[in-house]
N, CA, C and O atoms as a Maestro MAE file, in Angstrom:
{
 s_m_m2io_version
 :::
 2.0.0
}

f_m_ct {
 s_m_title
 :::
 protein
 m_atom[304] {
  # First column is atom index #
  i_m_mmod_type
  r_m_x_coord
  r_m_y_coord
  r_m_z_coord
  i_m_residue_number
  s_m_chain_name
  s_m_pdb_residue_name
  s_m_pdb_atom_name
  i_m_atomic_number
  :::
  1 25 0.823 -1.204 0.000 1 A "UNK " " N  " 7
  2 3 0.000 0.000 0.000 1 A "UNK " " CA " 6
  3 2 0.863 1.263 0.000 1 A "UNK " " C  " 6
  4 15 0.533 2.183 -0.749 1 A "UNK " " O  " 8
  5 25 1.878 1.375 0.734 2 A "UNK " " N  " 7
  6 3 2.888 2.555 0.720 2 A "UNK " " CA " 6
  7 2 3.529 2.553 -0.482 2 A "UNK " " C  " 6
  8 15 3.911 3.691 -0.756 2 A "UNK " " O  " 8
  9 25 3.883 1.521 -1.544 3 A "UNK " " N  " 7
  10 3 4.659 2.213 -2.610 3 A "UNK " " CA " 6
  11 2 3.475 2.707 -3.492 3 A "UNK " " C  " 6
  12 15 3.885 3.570 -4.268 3 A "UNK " " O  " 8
  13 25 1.968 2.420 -3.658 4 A "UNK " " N  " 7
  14 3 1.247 2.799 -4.158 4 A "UNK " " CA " 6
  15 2 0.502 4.506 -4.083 4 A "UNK " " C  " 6
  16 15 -0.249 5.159 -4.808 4 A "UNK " " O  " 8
  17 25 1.367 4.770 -2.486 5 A "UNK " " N  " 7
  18 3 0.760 5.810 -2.358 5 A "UNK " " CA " 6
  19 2 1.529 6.914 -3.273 5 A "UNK " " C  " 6
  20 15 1.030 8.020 -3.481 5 A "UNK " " O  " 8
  21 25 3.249 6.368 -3.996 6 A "UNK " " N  " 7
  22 3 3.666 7.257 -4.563 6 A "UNK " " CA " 6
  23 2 3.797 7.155 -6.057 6 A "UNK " " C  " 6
  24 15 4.812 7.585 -6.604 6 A "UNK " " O  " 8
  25 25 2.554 6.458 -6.930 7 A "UNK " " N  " 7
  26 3 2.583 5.827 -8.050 7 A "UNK " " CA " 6
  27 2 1.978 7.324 -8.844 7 A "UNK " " C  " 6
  28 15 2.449 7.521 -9.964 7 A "UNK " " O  " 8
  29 25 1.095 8.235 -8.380 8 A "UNK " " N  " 7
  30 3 0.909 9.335 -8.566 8 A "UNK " " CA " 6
  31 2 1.401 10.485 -8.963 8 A "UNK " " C  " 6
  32 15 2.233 10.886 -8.150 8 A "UNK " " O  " 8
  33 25 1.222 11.350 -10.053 9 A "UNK " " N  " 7
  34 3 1.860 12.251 -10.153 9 A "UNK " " CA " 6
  35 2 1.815 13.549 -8.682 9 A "UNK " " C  " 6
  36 15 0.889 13.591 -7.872 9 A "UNK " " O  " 8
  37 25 3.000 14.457 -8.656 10 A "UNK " " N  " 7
  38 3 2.636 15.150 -7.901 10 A "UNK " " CA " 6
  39 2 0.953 16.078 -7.875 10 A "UNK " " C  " 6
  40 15 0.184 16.211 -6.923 10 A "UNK " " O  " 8
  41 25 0.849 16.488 -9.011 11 A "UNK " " N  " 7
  42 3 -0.475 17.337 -9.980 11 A "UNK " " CA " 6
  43 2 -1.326 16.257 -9.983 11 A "UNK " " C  " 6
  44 15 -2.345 16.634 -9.405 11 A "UNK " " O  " 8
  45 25 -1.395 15.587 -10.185 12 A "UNK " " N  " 7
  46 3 -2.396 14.475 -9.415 12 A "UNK " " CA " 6
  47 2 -3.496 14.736 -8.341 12 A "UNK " " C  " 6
  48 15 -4.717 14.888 -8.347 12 A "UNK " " O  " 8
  49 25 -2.227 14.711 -7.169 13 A "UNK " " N  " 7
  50 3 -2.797 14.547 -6.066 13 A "UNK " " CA " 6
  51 2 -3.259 16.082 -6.044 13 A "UNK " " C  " 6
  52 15 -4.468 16.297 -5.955 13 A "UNK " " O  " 8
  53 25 -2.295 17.250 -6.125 14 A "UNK " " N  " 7
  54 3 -2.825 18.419 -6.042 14 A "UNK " " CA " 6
  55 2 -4.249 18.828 -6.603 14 A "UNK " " C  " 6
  56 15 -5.069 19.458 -5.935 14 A "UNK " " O  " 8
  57 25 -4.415 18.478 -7.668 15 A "UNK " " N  " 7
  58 3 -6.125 18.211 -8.229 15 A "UNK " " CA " 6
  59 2 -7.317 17.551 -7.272 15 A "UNK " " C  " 6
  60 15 -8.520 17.722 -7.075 15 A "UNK " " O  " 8
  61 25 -6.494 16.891 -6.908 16 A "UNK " " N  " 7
  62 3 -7.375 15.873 -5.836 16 A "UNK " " CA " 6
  63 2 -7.811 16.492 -4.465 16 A "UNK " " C  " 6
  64 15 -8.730 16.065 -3.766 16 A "UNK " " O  " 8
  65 25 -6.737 17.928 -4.097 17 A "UNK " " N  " 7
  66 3 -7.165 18.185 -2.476 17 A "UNK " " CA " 6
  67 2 -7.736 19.269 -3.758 17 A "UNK " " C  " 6
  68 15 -8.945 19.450 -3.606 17 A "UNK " " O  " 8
  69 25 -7.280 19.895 -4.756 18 A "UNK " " N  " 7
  70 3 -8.516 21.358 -5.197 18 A "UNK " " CA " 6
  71 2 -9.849 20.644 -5.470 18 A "UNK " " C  " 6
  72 15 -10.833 21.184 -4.965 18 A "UNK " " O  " 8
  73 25 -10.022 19.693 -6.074 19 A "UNK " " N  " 7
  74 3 -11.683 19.143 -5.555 19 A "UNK " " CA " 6
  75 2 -12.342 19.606 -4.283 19 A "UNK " " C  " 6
  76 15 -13.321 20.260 -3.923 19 A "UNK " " O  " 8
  77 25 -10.892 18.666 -3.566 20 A "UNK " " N  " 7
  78 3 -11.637 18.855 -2.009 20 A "UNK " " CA " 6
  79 2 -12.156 20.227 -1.606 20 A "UNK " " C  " 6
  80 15 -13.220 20.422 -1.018 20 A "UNK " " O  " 8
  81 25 -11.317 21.120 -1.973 21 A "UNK " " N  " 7
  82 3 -11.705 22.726 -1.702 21 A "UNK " " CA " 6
  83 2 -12.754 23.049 -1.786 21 A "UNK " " C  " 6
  84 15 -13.411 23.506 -0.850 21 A "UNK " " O  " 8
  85 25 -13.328 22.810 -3.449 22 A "UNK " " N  " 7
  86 3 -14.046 23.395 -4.463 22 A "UNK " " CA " 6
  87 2 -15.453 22.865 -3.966 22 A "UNK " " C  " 6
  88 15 -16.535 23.422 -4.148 22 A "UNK " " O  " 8
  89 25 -15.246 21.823 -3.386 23 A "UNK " " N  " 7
  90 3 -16.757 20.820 -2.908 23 A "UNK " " CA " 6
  91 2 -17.153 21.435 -1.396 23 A "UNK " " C  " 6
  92 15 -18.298 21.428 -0.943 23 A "UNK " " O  " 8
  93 25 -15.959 21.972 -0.706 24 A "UNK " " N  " 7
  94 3 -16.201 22.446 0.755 24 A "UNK " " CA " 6
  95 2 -16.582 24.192 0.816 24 A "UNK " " C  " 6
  96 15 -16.804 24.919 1.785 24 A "UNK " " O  " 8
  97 25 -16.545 24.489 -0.703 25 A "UNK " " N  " 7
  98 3 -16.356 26.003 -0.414 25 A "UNK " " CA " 6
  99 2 -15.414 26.788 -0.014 25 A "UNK " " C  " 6
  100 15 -15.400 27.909 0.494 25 A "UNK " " O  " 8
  101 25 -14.395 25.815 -0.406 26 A "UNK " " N  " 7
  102 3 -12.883 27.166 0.556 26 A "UNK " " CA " 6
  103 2 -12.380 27.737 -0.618 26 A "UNK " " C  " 6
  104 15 -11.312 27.277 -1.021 26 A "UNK " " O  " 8
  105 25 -12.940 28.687 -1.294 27 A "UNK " " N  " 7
  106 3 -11.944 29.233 -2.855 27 A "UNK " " CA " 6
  107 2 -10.338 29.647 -2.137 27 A "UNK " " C  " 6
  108 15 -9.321 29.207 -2.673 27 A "UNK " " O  " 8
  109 25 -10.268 30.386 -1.089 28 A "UNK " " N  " 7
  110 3 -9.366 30.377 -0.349 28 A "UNK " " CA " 6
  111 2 -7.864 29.753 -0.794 28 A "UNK " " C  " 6
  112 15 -6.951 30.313 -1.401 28 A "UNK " " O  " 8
  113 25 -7.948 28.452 -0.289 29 A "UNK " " N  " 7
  114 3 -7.421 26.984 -0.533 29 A "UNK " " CA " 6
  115 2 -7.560 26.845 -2.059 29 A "UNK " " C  " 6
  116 15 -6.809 27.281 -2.931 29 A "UNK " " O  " 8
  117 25 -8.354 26.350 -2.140 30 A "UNK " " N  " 7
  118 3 -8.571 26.143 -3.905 30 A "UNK " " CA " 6
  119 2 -7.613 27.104 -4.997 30 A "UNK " " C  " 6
  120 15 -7.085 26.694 -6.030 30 A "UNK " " O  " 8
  121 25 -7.571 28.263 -4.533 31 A "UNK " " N  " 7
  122 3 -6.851 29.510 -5.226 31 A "UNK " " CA " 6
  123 2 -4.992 28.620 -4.714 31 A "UNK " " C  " 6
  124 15 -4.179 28.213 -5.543 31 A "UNK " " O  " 8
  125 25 -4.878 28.583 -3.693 32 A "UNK " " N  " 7
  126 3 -3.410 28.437 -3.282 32 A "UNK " " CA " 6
  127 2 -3.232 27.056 -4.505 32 A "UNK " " C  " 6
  128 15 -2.507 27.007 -5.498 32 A "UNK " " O  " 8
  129 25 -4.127 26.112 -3.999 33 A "UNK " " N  " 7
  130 3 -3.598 24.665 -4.878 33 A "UNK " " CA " 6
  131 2 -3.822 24.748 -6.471 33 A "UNK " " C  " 6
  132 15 -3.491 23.706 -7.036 33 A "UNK " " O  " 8
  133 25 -4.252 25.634 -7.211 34 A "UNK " " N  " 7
  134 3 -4.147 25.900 -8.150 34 A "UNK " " CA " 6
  135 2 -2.952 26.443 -8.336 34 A "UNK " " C  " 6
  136 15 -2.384 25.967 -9.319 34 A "UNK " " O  " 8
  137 25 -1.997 27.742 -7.432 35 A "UNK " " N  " 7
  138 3 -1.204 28.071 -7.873 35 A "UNK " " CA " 6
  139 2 0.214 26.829 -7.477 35 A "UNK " " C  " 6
  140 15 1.415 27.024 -7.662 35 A "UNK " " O  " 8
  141 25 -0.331 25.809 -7.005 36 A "UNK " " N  " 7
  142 3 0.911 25.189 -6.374 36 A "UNK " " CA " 6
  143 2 0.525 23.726 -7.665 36 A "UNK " " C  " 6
  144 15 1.269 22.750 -7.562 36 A "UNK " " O  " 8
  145 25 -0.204 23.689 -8.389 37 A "UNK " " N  " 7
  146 3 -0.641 22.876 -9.333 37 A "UNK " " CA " 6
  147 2 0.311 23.868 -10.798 37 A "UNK " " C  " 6
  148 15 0.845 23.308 -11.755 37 A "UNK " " O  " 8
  149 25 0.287 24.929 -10.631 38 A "UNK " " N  " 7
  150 3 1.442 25.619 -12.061 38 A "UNK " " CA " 6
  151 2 2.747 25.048 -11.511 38 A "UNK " " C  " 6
  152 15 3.312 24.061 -11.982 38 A "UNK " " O  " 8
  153 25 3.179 25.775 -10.450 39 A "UNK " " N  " 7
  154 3 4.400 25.080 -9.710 39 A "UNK " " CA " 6
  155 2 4.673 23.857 -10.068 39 A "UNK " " C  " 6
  156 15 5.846 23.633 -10.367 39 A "UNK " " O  " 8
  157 25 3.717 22.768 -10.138 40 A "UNK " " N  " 7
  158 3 4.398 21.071 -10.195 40 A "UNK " " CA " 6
  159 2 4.113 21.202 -11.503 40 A "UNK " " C  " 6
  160 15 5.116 20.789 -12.085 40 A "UNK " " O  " 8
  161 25 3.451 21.483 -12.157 41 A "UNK " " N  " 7
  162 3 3.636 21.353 -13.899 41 A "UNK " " CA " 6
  163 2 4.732 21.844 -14.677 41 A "UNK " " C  " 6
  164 15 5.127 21.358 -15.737 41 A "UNK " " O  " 8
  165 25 5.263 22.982 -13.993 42 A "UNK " " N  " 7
  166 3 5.960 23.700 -14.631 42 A "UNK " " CA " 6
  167 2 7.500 22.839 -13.976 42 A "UNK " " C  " 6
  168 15 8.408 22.951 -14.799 42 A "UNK " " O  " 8
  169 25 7.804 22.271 -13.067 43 A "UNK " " N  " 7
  170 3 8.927 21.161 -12.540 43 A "UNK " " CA " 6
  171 2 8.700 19.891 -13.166 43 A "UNK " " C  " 6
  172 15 9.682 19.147 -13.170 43 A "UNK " " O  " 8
  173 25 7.352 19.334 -13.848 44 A "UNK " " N  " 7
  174 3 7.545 18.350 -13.830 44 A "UNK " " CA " 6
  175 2 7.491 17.556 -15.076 44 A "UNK " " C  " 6
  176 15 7.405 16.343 -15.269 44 A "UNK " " O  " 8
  177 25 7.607 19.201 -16.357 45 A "UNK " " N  " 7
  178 3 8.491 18.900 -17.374 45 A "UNK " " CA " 6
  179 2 9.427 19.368 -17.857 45 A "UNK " " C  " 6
  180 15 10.234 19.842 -17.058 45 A "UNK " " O  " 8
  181 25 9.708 19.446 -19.086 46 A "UNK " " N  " 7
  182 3 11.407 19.649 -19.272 46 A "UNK " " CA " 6
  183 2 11.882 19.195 -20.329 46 A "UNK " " C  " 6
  184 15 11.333 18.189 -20.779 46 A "UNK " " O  " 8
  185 25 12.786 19.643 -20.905 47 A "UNK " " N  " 7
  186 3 13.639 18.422 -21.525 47 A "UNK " " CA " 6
  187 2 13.853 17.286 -21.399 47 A "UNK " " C  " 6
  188 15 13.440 16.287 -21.988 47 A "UNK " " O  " 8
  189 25 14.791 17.507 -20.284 48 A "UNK " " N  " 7
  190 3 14.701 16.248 -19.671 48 A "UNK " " CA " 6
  191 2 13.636 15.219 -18.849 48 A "UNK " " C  " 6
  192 15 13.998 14.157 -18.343 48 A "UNK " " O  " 8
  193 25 12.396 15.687 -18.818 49 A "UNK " " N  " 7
  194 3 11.108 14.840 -18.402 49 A "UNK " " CA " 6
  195 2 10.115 15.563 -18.672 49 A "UNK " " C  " 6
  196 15 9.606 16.393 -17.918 49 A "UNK " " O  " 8
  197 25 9.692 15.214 -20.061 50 A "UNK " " N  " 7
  198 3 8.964 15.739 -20.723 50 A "UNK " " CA " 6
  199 2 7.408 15.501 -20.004 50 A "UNK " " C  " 6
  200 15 7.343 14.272 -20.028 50 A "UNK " " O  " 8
  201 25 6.460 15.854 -19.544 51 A "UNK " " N  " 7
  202 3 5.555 15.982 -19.280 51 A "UNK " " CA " 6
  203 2 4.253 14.831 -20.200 51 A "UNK " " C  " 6
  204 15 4.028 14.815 -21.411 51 A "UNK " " O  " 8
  205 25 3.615 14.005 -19.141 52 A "UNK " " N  " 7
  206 3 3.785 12.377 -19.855 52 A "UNK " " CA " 6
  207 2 1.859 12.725 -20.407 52 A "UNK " " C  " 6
  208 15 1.229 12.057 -21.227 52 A "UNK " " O  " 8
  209 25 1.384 13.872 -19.674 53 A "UNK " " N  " 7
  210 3 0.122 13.971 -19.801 53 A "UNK " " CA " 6
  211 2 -0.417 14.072 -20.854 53 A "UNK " " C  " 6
  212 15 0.177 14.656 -21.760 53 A "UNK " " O  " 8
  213 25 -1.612 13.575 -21.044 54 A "UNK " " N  " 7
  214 3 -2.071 13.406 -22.677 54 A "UNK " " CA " 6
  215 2 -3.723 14.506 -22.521 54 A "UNK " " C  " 6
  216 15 -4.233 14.978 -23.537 54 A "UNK " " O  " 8
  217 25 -4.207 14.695 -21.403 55 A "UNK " " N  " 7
  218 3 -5.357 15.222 -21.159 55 A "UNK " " CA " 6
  219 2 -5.431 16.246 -20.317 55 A "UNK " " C  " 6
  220 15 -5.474 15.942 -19.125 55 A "UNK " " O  " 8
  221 25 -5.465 17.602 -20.651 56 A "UNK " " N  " 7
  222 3 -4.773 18.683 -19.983 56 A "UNK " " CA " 6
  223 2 -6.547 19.259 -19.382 56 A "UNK " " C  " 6
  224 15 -6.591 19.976 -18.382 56 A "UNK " " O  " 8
  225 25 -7.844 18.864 -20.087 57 A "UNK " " N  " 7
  226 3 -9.254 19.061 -19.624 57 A "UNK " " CA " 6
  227 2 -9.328 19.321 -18.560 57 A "UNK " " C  " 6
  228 15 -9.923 20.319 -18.153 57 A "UNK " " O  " 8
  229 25 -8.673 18.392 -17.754 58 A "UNK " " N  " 7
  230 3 -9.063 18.201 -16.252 58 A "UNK " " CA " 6
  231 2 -8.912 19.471 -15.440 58 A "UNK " " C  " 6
  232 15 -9.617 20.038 -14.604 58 A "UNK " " O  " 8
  233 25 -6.998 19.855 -16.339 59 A "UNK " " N  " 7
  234 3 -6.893 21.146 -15.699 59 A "UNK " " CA " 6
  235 2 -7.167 22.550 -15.690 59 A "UNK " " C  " 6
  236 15 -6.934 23.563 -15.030 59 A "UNK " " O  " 8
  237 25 -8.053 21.973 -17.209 60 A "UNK " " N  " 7
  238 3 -8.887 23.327 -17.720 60 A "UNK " " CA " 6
  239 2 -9.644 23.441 -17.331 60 A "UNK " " C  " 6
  240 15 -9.926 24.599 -17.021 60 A "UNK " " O  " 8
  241 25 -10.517 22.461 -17.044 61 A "UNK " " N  " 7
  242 3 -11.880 22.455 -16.346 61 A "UNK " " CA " 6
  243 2 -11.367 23.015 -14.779 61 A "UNK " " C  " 6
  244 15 -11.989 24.036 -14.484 61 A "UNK " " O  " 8
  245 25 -10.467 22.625 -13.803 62 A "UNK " " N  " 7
  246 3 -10.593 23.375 -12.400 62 A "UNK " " CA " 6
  247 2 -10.095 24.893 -12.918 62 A "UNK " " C  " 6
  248 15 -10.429 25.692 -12.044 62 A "UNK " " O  " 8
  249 25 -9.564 25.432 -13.785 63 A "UNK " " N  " 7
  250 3 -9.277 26.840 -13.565 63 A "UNK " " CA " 6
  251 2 -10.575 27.329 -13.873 63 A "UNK " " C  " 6
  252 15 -10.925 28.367 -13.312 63 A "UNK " " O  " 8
  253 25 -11.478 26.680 -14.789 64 A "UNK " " N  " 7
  254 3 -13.230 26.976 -14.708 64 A "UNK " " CA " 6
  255 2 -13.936 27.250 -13.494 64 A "UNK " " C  " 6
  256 15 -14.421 28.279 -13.025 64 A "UNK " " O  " 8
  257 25 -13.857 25.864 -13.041 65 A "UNK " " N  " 7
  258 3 -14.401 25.430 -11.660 65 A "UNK " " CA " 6
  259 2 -14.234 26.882 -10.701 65 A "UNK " " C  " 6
  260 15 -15.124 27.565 -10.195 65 A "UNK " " O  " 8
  261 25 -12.721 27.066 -10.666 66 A "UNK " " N  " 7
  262 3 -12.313 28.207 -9.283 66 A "UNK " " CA " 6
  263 2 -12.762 29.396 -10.095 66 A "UNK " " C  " 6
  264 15 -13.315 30.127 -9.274 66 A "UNK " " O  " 8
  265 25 -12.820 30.053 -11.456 67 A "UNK " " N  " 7
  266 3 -13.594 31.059 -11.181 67 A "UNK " " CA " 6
  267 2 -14.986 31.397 -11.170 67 A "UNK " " C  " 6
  268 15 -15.386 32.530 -10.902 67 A "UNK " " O  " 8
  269 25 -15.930 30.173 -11.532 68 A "UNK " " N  " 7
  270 3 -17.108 30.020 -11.144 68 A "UNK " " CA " 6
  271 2 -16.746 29.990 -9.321 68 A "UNK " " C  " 6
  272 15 -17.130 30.978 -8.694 68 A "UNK " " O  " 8
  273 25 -16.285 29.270 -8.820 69 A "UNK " " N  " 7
  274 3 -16.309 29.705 -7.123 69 A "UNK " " CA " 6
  275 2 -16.174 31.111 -6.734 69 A "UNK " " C  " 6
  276 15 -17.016 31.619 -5.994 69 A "UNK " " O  " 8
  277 25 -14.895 31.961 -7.304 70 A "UNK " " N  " 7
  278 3 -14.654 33.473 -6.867 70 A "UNK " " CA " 6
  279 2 -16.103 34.135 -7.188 70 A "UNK " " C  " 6
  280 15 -16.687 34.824 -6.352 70 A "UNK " " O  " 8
  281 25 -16.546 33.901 -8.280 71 A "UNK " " N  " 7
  282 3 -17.803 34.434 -9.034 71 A "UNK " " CA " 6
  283 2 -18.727 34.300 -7.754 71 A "UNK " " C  " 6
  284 15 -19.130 35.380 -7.323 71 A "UNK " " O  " 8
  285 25 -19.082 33.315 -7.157 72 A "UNK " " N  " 7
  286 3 -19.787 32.787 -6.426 72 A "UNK " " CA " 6
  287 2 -19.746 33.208 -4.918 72 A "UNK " " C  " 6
  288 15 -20.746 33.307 -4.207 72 A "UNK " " O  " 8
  289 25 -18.688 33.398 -4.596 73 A "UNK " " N  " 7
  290 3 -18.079 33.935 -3.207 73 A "UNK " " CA " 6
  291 2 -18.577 35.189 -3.368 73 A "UNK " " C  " 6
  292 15 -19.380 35.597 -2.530 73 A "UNK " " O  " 8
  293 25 -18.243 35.915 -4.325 74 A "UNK " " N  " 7
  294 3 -18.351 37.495 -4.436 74 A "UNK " " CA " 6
  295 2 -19.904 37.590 -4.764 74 A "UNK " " C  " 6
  296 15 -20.334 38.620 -5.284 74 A "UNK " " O  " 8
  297 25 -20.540 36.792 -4.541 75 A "UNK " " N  " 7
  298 3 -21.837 37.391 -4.813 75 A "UNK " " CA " 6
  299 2 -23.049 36.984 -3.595 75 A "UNK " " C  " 6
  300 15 -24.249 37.257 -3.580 75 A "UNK " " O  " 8
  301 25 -22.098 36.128 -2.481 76 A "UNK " " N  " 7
  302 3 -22.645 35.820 -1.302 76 A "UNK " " CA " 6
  303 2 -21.983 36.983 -0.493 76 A "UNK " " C  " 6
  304 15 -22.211 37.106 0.711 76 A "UNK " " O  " 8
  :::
 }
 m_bond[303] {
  # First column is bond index #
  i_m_from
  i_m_to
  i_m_order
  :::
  1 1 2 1
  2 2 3 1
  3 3 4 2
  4 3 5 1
  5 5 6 1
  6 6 7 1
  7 7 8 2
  8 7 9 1
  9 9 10 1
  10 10 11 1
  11 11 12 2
  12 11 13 1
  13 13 14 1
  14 14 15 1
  15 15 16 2
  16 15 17 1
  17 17 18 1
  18 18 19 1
  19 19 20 2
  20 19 21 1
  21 21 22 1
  22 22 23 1
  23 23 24 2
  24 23 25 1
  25 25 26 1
  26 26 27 1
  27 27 28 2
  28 27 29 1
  29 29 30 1
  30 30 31 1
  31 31 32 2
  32 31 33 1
  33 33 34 1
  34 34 35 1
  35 35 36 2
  36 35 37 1
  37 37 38 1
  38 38 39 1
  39 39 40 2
  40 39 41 1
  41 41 42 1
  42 42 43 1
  43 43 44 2
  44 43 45 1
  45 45 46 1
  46 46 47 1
  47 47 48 2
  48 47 49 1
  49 49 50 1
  50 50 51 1
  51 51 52 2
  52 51 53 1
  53 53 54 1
  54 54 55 1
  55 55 56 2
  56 55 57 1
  57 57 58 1
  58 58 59 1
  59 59 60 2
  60 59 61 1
  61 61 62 1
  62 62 63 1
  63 63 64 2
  64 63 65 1
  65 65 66 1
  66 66 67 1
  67 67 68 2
  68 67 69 1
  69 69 70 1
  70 70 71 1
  71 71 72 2
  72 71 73 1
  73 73 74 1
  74 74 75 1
  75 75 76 2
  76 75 77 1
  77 77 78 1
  78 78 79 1
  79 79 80 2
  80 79 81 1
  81 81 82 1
  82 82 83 1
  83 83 84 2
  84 83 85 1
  85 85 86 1
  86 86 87 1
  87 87 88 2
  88 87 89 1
  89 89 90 1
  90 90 91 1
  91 91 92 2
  92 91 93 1
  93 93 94 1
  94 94 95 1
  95 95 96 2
  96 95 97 1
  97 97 98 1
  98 98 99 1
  99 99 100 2
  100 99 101 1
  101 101 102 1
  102 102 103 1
  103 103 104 2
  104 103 105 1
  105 105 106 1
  106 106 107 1
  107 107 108 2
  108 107 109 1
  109 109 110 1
  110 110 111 1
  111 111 112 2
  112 111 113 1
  113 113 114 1
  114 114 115 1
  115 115 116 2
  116 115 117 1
  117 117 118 1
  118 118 119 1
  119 119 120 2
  120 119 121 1
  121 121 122 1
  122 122 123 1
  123 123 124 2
  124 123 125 1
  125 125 126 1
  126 126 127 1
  127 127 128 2
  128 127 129 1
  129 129 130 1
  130 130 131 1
  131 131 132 2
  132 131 133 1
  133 133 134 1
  134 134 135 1
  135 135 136 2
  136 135 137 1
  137 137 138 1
  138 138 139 1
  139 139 140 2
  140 139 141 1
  141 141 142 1
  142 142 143 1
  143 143 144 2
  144 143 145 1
  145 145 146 1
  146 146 147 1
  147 147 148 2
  148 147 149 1
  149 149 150 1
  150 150 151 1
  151 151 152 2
  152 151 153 1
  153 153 154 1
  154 154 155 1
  155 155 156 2
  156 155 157 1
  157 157 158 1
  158 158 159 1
  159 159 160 2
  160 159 161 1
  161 161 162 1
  162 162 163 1
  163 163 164 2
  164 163 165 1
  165 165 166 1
  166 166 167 1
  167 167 168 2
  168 167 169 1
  169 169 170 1
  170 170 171 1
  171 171 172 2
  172 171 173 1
  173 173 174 1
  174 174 175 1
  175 175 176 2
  176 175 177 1
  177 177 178 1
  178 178 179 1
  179 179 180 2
  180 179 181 1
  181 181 182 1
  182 182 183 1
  183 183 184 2
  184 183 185 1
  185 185 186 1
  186 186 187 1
  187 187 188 2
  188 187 189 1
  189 189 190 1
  190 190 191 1
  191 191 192 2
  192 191 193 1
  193 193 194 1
  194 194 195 1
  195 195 196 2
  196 195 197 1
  197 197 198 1
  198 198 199 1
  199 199 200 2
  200 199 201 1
  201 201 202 1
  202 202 203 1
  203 203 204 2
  204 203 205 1
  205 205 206 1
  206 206 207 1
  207 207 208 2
  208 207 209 1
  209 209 210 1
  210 210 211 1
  211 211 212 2
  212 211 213 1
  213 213 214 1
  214 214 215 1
  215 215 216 2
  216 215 217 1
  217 217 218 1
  218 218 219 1
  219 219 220 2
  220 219 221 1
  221 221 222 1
  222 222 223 1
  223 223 224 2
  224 223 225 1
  225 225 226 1
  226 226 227 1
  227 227 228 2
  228 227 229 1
  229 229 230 1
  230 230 231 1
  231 231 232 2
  232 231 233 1
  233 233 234 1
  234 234 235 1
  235 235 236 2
  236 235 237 1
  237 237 238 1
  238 238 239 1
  239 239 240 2
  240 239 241 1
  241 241 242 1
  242 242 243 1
  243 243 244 2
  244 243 245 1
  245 245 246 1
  246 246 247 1
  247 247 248 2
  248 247 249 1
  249 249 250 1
  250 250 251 1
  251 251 252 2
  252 251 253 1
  253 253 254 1
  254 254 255 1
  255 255 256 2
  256 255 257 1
  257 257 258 1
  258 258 259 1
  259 259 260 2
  260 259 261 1
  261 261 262 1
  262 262 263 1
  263 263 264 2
  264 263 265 1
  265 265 266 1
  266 266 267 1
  267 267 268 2
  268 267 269 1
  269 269 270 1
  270 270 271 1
  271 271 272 2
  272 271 273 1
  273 273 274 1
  274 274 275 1
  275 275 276 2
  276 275 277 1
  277 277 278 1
  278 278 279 1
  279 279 280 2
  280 279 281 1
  281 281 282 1
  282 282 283 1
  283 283 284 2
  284 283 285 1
  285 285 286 1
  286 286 287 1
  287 287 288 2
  288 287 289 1
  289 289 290 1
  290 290 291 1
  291 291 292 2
  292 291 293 1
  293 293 294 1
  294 294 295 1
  295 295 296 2
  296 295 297 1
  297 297 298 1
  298 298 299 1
  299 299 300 2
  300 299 301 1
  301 301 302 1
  302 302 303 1
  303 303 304 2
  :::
 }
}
């Protein structure tokens, strides 16, 4: 179970707690792990490790997601 926990990309998992945000209402949070989701994309290709992702949606769709939330915050 422990080597499985690191079979994951880093941006992976980071997607995985901005769900969590986005479902709890914390744009807050959600805003930080988005910017810490450029951070691991931008390390985790390269020349030398070219970036293996074939479906970038996912991450188009949460920069959607969080400004439908700001949208949403600012109008509560």
């Amino acid at each position: 179970m422990e080597a499985e926990r690191y079979t994951r990309r880093l941006s992976d998992k980071i997607l995985w707690a901005f769900d969590q945000a986005i479902e709890i209402g914390d744009v807050d949070i959600a805003g930080l792990l988005m910017r810490a989701l450029e951070l691991a994309l931008t390390k985790e290709g390269g020349l030398a490790n070219a970036e293996q992702r074939r479906d970038f949606e996912q991450i188009s769709d949460a920069y959607t997601r969080l400004a439908a939330s700001r949208r949403l915050a600012l109008d509560n």
